[in-house]
C-alpha positions, 0 to 999 in steps of 0.5 A, spaced: 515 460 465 518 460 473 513 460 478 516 468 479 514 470 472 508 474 471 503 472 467 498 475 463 491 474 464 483 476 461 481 478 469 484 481 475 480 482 482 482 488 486 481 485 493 481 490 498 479 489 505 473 494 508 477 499 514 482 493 515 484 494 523 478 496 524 475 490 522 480 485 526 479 489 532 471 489 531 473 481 531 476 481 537 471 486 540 464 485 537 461 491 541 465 495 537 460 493 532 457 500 530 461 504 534 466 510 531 472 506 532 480 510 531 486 506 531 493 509 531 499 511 535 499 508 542 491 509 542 492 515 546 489 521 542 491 527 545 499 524 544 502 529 540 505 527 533 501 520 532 496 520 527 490 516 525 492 509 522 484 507 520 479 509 521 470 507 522 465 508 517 462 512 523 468 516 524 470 517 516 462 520 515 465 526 520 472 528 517 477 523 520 482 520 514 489 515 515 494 520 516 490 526 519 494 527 526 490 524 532 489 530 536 485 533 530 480 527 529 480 527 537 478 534 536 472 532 531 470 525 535 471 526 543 466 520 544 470 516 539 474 510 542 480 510 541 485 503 540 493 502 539 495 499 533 497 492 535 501 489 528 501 482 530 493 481 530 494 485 522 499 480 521 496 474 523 488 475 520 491 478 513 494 471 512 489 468 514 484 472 508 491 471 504 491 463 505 484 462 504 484 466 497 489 461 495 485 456 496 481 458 491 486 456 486 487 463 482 493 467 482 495 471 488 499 478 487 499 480 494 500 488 495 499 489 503 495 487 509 488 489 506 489 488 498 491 483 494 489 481 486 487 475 483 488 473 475 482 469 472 484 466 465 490 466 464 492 470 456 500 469 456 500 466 450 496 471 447 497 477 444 491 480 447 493 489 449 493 492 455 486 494 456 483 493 450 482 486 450 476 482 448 475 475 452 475 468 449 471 461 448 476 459 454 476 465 458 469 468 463 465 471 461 461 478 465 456 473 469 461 468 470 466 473 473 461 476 477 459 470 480 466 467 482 469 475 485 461 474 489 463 467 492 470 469 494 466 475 498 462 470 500 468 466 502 472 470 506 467 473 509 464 466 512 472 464 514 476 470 516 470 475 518 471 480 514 469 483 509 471 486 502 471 489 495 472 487 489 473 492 483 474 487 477 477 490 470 482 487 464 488 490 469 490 492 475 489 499 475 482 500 472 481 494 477 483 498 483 478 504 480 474 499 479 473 498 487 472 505 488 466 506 485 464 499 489 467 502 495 461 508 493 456 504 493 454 505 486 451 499 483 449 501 475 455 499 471 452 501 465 453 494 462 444 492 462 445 489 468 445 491 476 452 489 480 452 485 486 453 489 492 461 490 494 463 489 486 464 493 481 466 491 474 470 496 469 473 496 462 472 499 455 465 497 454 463 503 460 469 507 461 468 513 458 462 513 460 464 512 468 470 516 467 471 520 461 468 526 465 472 525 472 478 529 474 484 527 472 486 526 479 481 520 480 485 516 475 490 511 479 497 514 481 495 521 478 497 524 484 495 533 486 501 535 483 500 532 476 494 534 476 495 541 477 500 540 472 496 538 467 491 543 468 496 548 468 495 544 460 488 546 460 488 538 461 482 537 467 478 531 465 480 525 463 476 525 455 481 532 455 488 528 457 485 522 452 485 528 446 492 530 449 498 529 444 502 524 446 508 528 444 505 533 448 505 529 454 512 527 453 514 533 453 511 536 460 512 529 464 518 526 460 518 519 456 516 515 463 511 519 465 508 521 459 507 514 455 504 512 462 498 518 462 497 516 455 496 509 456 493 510 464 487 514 461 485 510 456 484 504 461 490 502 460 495 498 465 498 491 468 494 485 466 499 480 470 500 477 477 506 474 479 505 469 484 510 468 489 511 472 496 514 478 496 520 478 500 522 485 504 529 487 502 529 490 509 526 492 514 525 499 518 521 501 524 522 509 526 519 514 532 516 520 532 518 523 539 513 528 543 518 532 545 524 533 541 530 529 543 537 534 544 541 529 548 546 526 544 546 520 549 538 519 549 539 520 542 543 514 541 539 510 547 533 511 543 536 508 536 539 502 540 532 501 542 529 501 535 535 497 532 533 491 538 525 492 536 527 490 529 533 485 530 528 481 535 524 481 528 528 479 523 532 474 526 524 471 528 524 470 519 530 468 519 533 473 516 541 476 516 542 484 515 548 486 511 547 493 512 545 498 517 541 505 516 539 510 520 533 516 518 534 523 522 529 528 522 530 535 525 525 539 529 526 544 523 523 537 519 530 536 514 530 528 513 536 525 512 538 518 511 545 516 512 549 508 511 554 503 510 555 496 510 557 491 516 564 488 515 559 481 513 552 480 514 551 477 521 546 478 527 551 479 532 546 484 536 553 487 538 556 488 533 550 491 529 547 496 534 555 499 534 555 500 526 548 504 528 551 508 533 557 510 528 552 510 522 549 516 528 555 520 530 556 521 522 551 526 523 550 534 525 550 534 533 546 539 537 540 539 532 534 537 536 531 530 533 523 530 531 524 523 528 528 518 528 529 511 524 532 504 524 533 500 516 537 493 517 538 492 509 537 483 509 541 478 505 535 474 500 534 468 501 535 465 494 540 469 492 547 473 494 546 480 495 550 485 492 554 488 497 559 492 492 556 499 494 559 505 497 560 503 505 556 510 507 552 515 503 547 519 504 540 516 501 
């Protein structure tokens, strides 16, 4: 196997930061410590149409979620301190938690700035079945699992200053509910033993137990519309979406999403880690504006401004866009992305912002524009990109 093929393991660790931005902003200013701390937007919280990031523990115990706007939690914290988000510190301190789990010498499978999984014990070979397995001789058992997802906590929090949960199961699904009952506290596992502060370990042996009454929302990717149609079903708990006929869920979800309830509610889920970086496609940046653009020359400025931001970065990675896409939401909140392919991939400044600008022009005039986006699509590095689409299309 290459190095990029996934691998199956008896273990996977959920790693997922504690109030990420938070954190590193707590690292740089210790007296935050204990404060009720926002970031998001420009960290001005009476700035319309900008929205909560992250927020505290502190902040969170009154309501404040990521995604609310900033004027609501403003309105349920005045006292609260309100921080920008500053990106090139995320970045920074998430790979320097990423490198030091490497280090440890287990499979790496990054999802983000703040989760990560890591395999133990690797089954490729086997024939072990996604959430039904059984560990072997050479695999760790409960003890020694706990241990090691202790002594990666203990590890990153001695060399990166943050903190983590970890939710421990047989796939990368259960495992990241596993780190939902961490998150809540909840130390009895059902399994005779106390769990570490911080872990959580959940497979077949206390699953129905934990999970078979929680709502079919709780299980991972169940989102309120599936849940709603699946109550519509008479479907409201998990033990009711395990007793539903396959068929049955075939036939409401399509094949897809029907086999893929069936299996989630059992346990079921992905046991592999692919070990190599994620390399981005593309990069984008949009902005929500105050007050809605209506000039065709402001528009155009603010799209130049966008494409300068985001071509500074990529050609920072070394990177080559061969496509440009531009995103318009109007005051009515109708969304459309439209794009095409540059004559050869290049970073040409000039040239891009131009194909940009006729990317713009292609749509209605006289629409005030609430949101406005920038995507540069980018050559792969190992590889020749497929350039054969349509020039411009509507996405």
């Amino acid at each position: 196997m290459s190095a990029s093929t996934p691998r199956r393991h008896r273990w996977l660790l959920h790693i997922d930061l504690d109030q990420f931005q938070v954190a590193v902003e707590r690292l740089r200013s210790p007296e935050l410590v204990g404060a009720a701390v926002i970031v998001g937007g420009n960290g001005d919280p009476t700035e319309a149409r900008k929205v909560v990031t992250c927020a505290s523990y502190e902040a969170r115990a009154v309501g404040v979620r990521a995604g609310m706007p900033l004027r609501t939690a403003y309105r349920k914290m005045p006292d609260a301190v309100y921080l920008p988000l500053d990106m090139s510190a995320y970045d920074a301190a998430s790979a320097q938690v990423m490198e030091t789990l490497r280090q440890m010498g287990h499979p790496l499978e990054v999802w983000g700035w703040d989760e990560a999984y890591a395999g133990i014990g690797d089954v490729s070979g086997s024939d072990i079945s996604s959430g039904d397995s059984e560990p072997g001789d050479h695999e760790p058992g409960d003890d020694e699992i706990l241990a090691l997802a202790s002594d990666i906590r203990d590890r990153v929090a001695a060399e990166c200053g943050l903190a983590c949960r970890i939710g421990i199961s047989d796939n990368k699904q259960r495992a990241k509910m596993a780190t939902g009952f961490a998150k809540r506290g909840i130390r009895d596992a059902g399994l005779d033993r106390v769990m570490p502060p911080g872990l959580f370990l959940l497979d077949k042996r206390n699953w129905l137990p934990l999970m078979g009454s929680a709502p079919t929302g709780d299980l991972w990717s169940v989102g309120p519309r599936t849940a709603d149609k699946l109550a519509a079903m008479g479907v409201a708990t998990v033990e009711q979406l395990i007793a539903t006929d396959k068929d049955d869920l075939i036939a409401r979800f399509g094949p897809h999403q029907g086999n893929w309830l069936y299996v989630l509610c059992r346990g079921g889920g992905d046991a592999t880690i692919t070990v190599e970086p994620f390399e981005a496609k593309s990069h984008s940046k949009s902005h929500t504006f105050a007050t809605d653009l209506t000039e065709p020359a402001e528009i155009a400025a603010a799209a130049t401004d966008l494409t300068d931001e985001l071509l500074g970065e990529i050609v920072a990675e070394g990177r080559t866009p061969f496509r440009v896409a531009v995103t318009v939401r109007t005051a009515t909140f109708y969304t459309r992305t439209k794009s095409r392919k540059l004559a050869a991939p290049t970073t040409d400044r000039d040239t891009i912002v131009a194909a940009v600008n006729e990317v713009l022009a292609k749509f209605e005039q006289g629409r005030p524009v609430r949101l406005l986006g920038v995507r540069l699509d980018l050559v792969d590095t190992d590889t020749a990109t497929d350039t054969d689409e349509d020039d411009e299309h509507d996405e």
